[in-house]
Gaussian input, Z-matrix of N, CA and C with variables (Angstrom, degrees):
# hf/3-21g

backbone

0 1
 N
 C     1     B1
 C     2     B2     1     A1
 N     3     B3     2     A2     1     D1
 C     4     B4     3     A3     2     D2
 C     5     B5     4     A4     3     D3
 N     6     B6     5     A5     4     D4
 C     7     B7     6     A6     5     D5
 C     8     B8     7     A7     6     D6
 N     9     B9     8     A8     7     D7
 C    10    B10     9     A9     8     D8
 C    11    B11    10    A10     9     D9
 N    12    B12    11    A11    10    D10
 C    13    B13    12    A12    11    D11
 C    14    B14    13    A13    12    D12
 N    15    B15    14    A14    13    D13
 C    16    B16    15    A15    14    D14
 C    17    B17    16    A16    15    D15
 N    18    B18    17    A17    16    D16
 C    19    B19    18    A18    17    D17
 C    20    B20    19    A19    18    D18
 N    21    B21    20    A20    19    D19
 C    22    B22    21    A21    20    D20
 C    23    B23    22    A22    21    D21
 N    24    B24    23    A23    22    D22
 C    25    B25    24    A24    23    D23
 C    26    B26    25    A25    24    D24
 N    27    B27    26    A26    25    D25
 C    28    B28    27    A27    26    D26
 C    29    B29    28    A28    27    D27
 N    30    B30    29    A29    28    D28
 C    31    B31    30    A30    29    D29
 C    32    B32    31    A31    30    D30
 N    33    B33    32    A32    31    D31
 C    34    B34    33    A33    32    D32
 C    35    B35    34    A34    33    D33
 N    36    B36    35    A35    34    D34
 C    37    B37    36    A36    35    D35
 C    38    B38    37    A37    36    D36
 N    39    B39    38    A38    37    D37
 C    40    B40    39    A39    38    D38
 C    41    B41    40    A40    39    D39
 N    42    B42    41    A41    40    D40
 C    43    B43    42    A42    41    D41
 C    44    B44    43    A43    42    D42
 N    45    B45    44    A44    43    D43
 C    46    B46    45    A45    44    D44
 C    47    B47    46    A46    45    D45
 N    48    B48    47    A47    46    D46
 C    49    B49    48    A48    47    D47
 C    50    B50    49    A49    48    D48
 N    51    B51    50    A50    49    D49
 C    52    B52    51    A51    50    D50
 C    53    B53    52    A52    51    D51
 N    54    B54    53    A53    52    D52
 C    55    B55    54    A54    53    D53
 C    56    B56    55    A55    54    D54
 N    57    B57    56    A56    55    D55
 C    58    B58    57    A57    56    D56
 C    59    B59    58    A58    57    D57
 N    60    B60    59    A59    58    D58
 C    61    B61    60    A60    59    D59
 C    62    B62    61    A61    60    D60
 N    63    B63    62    A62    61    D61
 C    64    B64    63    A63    62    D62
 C    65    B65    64    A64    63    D63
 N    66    B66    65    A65    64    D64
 C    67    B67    66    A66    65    D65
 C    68    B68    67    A67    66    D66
 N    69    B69    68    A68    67    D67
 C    70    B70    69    A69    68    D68
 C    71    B71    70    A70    69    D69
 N    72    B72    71    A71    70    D70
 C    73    B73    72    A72    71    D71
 C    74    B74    73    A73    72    D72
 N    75    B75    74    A74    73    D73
 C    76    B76    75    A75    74    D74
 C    77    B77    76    A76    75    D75
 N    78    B78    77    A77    76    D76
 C    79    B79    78    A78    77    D77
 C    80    B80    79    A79    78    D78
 N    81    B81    80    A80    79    D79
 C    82    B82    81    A81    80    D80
 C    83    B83    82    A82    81    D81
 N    84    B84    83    A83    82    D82
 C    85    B85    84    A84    83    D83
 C    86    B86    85    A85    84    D84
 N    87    B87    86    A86    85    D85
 C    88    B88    87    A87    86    D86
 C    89    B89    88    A88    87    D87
 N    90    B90    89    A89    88    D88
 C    91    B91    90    A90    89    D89
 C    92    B92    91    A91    90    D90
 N    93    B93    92    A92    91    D91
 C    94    B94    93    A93    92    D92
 C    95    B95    94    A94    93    D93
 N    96    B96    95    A95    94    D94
 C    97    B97    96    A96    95    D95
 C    98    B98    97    A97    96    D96
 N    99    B99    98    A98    97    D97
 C   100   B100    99    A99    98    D98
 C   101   B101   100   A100    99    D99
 N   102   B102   101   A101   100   D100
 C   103   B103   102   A102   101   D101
 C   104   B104   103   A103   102   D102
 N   105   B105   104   A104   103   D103
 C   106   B106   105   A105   104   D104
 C   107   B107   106   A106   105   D105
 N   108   B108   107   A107   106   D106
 C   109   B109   108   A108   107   D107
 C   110   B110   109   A109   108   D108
 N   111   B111   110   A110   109   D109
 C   112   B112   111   A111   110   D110
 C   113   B113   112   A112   111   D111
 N   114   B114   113   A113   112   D112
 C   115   B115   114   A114   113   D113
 C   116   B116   115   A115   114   D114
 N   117   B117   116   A116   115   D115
 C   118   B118   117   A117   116   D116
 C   119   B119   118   A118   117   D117
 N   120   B120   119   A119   118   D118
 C   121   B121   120   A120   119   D119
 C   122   B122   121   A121   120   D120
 N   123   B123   122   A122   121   D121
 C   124   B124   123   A123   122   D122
 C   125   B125   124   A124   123   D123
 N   126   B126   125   A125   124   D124
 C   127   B127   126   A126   125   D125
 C   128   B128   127   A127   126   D126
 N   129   B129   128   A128   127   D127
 C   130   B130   129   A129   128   D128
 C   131   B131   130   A130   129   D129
 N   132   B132   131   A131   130   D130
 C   133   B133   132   A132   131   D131
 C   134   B134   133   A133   132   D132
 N   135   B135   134   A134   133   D133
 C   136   B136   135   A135   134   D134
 C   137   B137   136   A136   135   D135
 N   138   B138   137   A137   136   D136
 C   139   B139   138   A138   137   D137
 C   140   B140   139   A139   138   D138
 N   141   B141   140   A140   139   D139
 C   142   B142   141   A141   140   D140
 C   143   B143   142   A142   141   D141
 N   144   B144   143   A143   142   D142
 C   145   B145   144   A144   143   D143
 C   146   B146   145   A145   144   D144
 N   147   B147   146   A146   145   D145
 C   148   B148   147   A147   146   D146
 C   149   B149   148   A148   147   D147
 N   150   B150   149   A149   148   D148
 C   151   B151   150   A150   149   D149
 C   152   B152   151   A151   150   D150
 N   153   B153   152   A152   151   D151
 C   154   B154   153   A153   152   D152
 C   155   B155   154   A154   153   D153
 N   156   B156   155   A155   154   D154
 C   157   B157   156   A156   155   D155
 C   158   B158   157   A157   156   D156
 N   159   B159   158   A158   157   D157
 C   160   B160   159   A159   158   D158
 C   161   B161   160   A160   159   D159
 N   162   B162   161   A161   160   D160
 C   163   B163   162   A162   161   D161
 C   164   B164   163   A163   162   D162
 N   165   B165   164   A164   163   D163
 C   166   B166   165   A165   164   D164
 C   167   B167   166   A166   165   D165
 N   168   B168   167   A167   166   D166
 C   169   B169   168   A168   167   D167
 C   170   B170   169   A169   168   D168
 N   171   B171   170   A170   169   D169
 C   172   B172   171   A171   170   D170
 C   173   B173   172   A172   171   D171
 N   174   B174   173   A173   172   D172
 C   175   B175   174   A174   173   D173
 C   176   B176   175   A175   174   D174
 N   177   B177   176   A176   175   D175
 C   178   B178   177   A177   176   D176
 C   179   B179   178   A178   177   D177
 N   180   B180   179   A179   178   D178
 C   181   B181   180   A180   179   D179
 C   182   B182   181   A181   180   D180
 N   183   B183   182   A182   181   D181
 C   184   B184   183   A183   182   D182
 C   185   B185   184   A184   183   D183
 N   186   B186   185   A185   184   D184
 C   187   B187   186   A186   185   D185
 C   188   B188   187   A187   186   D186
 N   189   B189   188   A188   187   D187
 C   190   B190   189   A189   188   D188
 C   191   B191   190   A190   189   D189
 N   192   B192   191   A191   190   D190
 C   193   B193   192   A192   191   D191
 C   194   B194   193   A193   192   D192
 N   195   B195   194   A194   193   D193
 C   196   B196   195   A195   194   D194
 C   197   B197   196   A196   195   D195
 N   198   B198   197   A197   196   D196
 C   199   B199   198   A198   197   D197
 C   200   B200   199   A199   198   D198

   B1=1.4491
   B2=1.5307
   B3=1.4745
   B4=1.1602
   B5=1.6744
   B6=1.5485
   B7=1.6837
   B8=1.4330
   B9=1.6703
   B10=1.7328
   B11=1.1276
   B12=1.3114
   B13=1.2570
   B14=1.7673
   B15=0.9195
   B16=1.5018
   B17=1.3308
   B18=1.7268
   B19=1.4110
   B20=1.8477
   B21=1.2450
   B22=2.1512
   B23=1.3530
   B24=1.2351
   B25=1.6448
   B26=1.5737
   B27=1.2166
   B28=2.0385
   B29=1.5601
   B30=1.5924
   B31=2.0170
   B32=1.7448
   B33=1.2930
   B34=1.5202
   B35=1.5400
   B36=1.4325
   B37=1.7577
   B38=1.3588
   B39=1.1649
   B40=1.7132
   B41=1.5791
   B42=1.2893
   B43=1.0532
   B44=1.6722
   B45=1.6573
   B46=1.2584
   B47=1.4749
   B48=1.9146
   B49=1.3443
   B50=1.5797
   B51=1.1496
   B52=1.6228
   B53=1.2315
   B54=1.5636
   B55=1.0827
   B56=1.4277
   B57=1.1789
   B58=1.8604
   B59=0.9240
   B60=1.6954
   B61=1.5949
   B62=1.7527
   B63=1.0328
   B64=1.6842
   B65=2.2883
   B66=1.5921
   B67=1.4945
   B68=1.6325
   B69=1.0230
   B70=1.4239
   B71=1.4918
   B72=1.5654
   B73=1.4050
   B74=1.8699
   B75=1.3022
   B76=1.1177
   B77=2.2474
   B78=1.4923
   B79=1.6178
   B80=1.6232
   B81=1.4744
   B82=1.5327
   B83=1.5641
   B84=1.6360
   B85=1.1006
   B86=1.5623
   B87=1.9016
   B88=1.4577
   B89=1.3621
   B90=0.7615
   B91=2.0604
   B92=1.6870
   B93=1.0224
   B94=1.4056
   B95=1.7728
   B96=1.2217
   B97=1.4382
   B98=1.2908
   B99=1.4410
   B100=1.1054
   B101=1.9352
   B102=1.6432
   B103=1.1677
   B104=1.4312
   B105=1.3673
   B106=1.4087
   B107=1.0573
   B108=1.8249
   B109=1.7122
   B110=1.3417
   B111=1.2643
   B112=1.8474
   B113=1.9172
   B114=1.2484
   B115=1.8423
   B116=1.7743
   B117=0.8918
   B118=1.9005
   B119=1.6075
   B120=1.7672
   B121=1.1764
   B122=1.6015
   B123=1.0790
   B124=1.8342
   B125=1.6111
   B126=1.1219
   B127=1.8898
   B128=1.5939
   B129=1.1251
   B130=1.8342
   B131=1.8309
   B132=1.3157
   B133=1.4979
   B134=1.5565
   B135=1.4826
   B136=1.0266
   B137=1.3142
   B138=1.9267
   B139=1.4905
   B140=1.5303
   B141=1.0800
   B142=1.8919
   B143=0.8627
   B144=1.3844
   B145=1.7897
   B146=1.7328
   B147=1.8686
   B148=1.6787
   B149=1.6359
   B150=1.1157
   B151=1.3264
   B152=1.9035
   B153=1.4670
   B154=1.6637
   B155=1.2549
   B156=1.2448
   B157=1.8516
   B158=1.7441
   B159=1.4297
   B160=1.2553
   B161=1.3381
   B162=1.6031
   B163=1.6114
   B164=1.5785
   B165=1.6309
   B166=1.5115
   B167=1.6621
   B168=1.3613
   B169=1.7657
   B170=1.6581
   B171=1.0133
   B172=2.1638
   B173=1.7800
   B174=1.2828
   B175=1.4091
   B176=1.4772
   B177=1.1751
   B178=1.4557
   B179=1.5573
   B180=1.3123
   B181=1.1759
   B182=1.3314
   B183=1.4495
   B184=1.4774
   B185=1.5823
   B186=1.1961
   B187=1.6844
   B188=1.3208
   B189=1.3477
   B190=1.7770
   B191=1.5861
   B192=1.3879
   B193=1.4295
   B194=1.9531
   B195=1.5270
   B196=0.9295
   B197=1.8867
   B198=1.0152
   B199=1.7473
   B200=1.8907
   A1=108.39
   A2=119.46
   A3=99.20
   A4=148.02
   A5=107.06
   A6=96.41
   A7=99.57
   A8=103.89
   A9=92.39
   A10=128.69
   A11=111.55
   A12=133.38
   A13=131.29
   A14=105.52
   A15=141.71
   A16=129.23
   A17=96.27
   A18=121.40
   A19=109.97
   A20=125.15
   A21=112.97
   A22=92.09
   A23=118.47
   A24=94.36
   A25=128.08
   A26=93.87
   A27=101.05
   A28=109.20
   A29=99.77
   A30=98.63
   A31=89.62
   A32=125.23
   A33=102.59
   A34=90.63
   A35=139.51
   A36=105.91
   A37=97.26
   A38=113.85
   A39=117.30
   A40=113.93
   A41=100.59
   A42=117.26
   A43=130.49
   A44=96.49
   A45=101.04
   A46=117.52
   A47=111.65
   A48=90.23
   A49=93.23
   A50=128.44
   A51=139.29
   A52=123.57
   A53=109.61
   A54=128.33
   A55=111.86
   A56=112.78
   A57=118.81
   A58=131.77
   A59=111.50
   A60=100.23
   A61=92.28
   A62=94.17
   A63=106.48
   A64=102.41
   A65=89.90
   A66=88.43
   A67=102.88
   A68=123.62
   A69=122.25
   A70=102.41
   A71=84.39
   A72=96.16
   A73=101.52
   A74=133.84
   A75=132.45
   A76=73.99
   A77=72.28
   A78=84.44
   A79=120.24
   A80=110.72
   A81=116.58
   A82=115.71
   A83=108.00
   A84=89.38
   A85=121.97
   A86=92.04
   A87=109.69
   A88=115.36
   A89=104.49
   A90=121.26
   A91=117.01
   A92=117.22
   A93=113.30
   A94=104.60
   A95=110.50
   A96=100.22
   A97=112.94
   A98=149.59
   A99=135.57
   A100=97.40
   A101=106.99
   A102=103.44
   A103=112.41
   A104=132.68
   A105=138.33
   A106=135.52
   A107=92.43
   A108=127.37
   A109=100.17
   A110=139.05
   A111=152.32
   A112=68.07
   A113=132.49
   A114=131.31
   A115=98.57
   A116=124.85
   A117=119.45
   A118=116.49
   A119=117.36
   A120=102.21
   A121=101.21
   A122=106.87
   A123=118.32
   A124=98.28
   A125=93.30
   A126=94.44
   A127=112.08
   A128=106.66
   A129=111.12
   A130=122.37
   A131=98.38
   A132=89.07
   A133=121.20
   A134=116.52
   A135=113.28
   A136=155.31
   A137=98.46
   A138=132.43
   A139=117.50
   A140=99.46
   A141=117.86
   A142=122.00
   A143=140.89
   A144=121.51
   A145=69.14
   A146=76.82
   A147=85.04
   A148=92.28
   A149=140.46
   A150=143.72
   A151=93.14
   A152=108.09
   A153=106.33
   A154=131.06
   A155=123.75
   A156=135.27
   A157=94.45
   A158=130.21
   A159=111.18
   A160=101.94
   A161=123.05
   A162=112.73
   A163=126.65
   A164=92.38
   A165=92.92
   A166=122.82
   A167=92.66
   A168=91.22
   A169=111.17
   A170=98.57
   A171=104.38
   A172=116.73
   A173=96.09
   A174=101.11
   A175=104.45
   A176=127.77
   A177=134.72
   A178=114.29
   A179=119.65
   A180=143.12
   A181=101.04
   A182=122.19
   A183=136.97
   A184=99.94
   A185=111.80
   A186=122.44
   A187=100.83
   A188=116.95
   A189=127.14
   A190=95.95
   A191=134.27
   A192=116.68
   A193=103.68
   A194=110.62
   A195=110.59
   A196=97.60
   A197=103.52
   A198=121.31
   A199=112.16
   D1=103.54
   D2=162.95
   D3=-66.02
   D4=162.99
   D5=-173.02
   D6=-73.33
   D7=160.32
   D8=152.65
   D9=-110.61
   D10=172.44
   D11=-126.23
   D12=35.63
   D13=33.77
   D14=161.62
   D15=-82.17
   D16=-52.51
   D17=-171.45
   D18=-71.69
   D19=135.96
   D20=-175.79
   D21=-81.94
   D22=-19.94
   D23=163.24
   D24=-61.92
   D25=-48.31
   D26=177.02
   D27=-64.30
   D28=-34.56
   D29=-165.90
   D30=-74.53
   D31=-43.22
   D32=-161.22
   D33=-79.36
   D34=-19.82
   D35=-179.81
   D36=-64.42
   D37=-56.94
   D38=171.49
   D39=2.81
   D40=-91.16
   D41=-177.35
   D42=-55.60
   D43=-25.60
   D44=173.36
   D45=-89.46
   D46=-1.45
   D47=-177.78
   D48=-98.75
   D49=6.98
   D50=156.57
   D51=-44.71
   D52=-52.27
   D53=-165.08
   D54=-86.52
   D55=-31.77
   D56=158.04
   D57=-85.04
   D58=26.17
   D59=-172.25
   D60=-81.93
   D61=-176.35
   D62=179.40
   D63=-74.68
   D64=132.00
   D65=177.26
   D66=104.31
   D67=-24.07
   D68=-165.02
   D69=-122.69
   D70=134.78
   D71=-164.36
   D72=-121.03
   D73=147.94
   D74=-103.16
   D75=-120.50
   D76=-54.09
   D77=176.68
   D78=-31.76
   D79=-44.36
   D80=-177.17
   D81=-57.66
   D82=-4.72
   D83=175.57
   D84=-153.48
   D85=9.92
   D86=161.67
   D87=-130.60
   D88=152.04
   D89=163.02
   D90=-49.52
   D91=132.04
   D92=158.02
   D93=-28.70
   D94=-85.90
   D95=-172.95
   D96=-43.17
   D97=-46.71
   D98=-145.26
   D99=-92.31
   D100=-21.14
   D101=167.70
   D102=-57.53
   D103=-74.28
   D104=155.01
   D105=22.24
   D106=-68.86
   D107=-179.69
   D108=-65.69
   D109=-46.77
   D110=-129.97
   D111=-107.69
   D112=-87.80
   D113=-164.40
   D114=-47.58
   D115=-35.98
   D116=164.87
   D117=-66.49
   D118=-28.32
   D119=164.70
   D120=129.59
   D121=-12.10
   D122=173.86
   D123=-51.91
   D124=153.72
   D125=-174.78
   D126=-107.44
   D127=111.83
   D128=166.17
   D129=-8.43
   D130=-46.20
   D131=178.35
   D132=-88.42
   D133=8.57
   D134=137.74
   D135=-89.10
   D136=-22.67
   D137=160.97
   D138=-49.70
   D139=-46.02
   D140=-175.08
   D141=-54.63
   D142=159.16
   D143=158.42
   D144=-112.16
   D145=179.10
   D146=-158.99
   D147=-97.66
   D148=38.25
   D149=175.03
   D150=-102.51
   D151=-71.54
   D152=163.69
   D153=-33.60
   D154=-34.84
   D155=-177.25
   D156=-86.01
   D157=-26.13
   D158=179.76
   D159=-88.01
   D160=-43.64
   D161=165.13
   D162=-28.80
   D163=-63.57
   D164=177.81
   D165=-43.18
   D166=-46.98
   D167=-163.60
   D168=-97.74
   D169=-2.04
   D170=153.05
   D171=-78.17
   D172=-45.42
   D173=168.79
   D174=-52.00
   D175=-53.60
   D176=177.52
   D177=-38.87
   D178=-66.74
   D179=-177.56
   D180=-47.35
   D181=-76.23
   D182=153.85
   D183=-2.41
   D184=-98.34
   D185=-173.62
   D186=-23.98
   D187=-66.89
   D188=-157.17
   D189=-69.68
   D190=-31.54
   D191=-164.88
   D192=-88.75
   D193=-6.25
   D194=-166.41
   D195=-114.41
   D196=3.71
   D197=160.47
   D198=-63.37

């Protein structure tokens, strides 16, 4: 059984519901192509380098600790 947020299914919705929040723009942290690839169905945690996936989800943290 996997844990969650463990699972690249949970981390790329994750990330993709990150990436749509309002204000964030998709571009800052993909390529045209890799945008493309991600709207065809390629999954974020492969799109990402893993320097971007820690951005994303500090930014996260950020928001919520300042909630």
């Amino acid at each position: 059984m996997p844990v969650g947020g463990y699972d690249p299914d949970d981390l790329d919705e994750k990330l993709s519901d990150l990436l749509d929040e309002t204000g964030r723009d998709p571009s800052n942290w993909l390529t045209a192509e890799e945008i493309a690839a991600w709207e065809n169905g390629e999954s974020l945690v492969d799109l990402l380098d893993e320097e971007d996936i820690r951005e994303l989800l500090q930014a996260e943290r950020d928001r919520d600790a300042a909630s």
